[in-house]
C-alpha positions in Angstrom: 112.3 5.0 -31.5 109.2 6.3 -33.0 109.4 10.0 -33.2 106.6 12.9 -34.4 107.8 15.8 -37.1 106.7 19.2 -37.2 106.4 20.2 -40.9 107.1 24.2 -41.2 108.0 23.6 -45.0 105.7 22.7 -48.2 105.0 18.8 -47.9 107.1 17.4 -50.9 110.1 19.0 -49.6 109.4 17.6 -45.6 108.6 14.3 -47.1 112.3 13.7 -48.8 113.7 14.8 -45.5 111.5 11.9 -43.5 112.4 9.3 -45.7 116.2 10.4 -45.3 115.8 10.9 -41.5 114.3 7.1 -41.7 116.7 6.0 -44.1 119.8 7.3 -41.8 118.3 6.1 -38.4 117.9 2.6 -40.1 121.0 1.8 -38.8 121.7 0.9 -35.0 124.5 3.1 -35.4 122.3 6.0 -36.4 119.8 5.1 -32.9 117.2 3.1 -34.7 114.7 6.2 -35.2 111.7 6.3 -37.4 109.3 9.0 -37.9 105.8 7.3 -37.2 104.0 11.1 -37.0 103.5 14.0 -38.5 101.9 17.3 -37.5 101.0 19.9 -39.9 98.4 23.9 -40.2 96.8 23.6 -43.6 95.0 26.9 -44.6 91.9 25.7 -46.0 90.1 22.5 -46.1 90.9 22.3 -49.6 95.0 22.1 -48.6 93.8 18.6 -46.4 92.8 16.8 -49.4 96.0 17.9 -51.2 97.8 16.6 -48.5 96.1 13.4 -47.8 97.2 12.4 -51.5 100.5 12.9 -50.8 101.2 11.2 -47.5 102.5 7.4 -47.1 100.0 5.1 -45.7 102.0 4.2 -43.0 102.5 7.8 -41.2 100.0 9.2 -39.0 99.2 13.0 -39.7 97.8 15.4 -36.8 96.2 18.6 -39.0 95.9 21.7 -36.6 92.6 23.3 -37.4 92.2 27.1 -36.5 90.8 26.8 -32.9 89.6 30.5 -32.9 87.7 29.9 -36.1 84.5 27.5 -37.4 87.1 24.2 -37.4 84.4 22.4 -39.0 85.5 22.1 -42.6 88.8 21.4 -41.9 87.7 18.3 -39.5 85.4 17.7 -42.0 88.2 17.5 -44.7 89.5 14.7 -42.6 86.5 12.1 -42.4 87.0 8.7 -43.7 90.8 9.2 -43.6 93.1 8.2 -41.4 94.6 11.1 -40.2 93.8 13.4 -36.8 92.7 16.7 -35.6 94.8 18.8 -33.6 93.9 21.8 -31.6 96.0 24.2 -30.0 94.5 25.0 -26.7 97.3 27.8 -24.7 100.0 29.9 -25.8 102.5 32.7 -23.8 99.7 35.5 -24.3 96.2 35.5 -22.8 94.3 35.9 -26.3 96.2 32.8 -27.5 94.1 30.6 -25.5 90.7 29.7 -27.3 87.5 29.9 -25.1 85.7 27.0 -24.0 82.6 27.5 -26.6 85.5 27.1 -29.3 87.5 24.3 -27.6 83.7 22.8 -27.2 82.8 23.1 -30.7 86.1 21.6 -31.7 85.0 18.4 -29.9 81.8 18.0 -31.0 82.9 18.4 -34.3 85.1 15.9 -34.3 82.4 13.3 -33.2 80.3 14.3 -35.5 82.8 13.9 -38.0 84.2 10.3 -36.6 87.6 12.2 -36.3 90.2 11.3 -33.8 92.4 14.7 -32.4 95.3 15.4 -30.2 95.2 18.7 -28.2 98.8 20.4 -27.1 99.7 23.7 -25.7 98.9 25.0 -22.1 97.7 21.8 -21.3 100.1 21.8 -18.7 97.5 21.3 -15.4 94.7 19.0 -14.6 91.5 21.6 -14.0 91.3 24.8 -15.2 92.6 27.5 -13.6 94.5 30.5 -13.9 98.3 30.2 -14.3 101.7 31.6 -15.3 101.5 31.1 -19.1 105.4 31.5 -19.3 108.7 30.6 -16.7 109.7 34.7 -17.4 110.5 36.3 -13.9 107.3 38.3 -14.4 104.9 35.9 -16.4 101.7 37.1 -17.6 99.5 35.4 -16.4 95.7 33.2 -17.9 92.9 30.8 -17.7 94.2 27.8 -18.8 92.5 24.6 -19.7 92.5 21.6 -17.6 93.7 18.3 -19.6 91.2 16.5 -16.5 88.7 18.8 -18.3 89.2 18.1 -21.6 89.7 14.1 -21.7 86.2 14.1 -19.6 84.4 16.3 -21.8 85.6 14.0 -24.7 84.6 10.5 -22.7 81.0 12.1 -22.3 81.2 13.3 -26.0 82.3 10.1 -27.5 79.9 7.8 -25.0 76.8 9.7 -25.6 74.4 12.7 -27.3 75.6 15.9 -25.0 74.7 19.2 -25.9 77.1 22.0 -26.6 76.4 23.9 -23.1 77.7 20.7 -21.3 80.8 20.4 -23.3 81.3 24.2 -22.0 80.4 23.8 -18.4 82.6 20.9 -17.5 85.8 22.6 -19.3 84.8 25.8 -17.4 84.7 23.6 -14.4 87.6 24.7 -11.5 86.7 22.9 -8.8 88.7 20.1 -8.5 86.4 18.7 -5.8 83.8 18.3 -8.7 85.4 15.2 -10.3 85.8 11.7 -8.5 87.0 8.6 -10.1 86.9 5.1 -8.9 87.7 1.6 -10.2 84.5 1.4 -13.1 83.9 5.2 -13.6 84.3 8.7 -13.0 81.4 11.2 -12.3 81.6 15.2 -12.9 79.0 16.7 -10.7 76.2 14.7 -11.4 77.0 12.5 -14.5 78.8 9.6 -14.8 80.9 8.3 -17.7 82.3 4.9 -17.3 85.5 3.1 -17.1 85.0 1.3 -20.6 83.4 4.4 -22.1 87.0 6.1 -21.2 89.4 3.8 -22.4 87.1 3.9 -25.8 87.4 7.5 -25.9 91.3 7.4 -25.1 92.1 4.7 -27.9 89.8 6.1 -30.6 88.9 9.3 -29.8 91.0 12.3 -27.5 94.5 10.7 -28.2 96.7 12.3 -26.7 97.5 15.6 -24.8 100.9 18.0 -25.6 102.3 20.0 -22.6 105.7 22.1 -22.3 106.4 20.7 -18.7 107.3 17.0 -18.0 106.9 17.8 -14.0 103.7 20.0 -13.9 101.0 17.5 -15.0 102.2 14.9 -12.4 103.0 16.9 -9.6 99.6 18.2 -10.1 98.3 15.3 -10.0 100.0 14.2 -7.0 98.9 16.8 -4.9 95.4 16.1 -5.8 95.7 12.6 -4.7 94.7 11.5 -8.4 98.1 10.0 -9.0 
């Protein structure tokens, strides 16, 4: 098995505790697990390049960058390496969520900067809308991003030149009547991205998405007719 860590601890010390998780799961005894991943919040650009000489080769590290800030040092930090951007994009409180400008930003940066990313939290729904942001009898209650949204925004991003205010509009986008997908593309509105452009973007580019619900993004998807 092939598992991701979450490192809430200085480096060195997480890094003996990997190599003793993989030294222990070595065994088919054990359950044959291996940590493969890595995710990790340095507090300046300057605490990516410290890190960067300390990881193995053969671990993949995802660096949250402050979403609510300029990200573009950190993902700067992280060109020519191979390592990841992450962004958190939801949270159990309204202000937790970044705007679309910053989610935007994030995006563009990371093209710019050849940098692959990973976005988790609140990406539990396809187009944006606003949703419970917690399971609590009385939830509050948000805009939260669509994950549709986002790996769109990134095909477009990673297949050609588009301008900041596009990025925005189409993860502002709610209608879910305003996306169509067939067998060699999918259009937003008006533009077109296709099928090839999205499989590049998904391999090289917007990984992967992180949601706190198994059920939501399907059944979601289901009942649009997408899945």
């Amino acid at each position: 098995w092939g598992v991701s860590a979450v490192i809430d601890r200085p480096l060195d010390e997480a890094l003996e505790l990997i190599d003793a998780f993989d030294e222990h799961h070595a065994e088919e005894v054990h359950g044959l697990a291996r940590v493969e991943c890595f995710e990790l919040r340095p507090d300046s650009p300057e605490a990516i390049d410290r890190a960067l000489d300390q990881i193995p080769e053969d671990v993949m590290a995802f660096f949250e960058v402050p979403a609510m800030a300029d990200c573009r040092g950190f993902v700067a930090a992280l060109a020519g390496n191979d390592a990841a951007a992450k962004i958190r994009c939801g949270g159990v409180k309204p202000d937790a969520i970044p705007s679309s400008e910053q989610v935007a930003s994030f995006v563009l940066a990371c093209k710019n900067a050849a940098v692959p990313f990973k976005a988790t939290a609140g990406l539990h729904h396809p187009i944006r809308a606003e949703q419970n942001l917690t399971y609590d009898a009385k939830p509050p209650r948000g805009v939260m991003h669509g994950f549709v949204n986002l790996f769109m925004a990134a095909s477009f991003v990673r297949a050609r030149d588009v301008p900041l205010e596009f990025v925005v509009d189409l993860l502002e986008e709610r209608d879910p009547d305003a996306f169509s997908f067939g067998e060699d593309s999918a259009r937003w509105r008006d533009h077109e991205v296709g099928a090839a452009d999205i499989a590049r973007a998904r391999e090289t580019f917007a990984l992967s998405i992180g949601s706190c619900s198994f059920g939501e993004p399907v059944e979601d998807l289901q009942k649009l007719g997408w899945l």
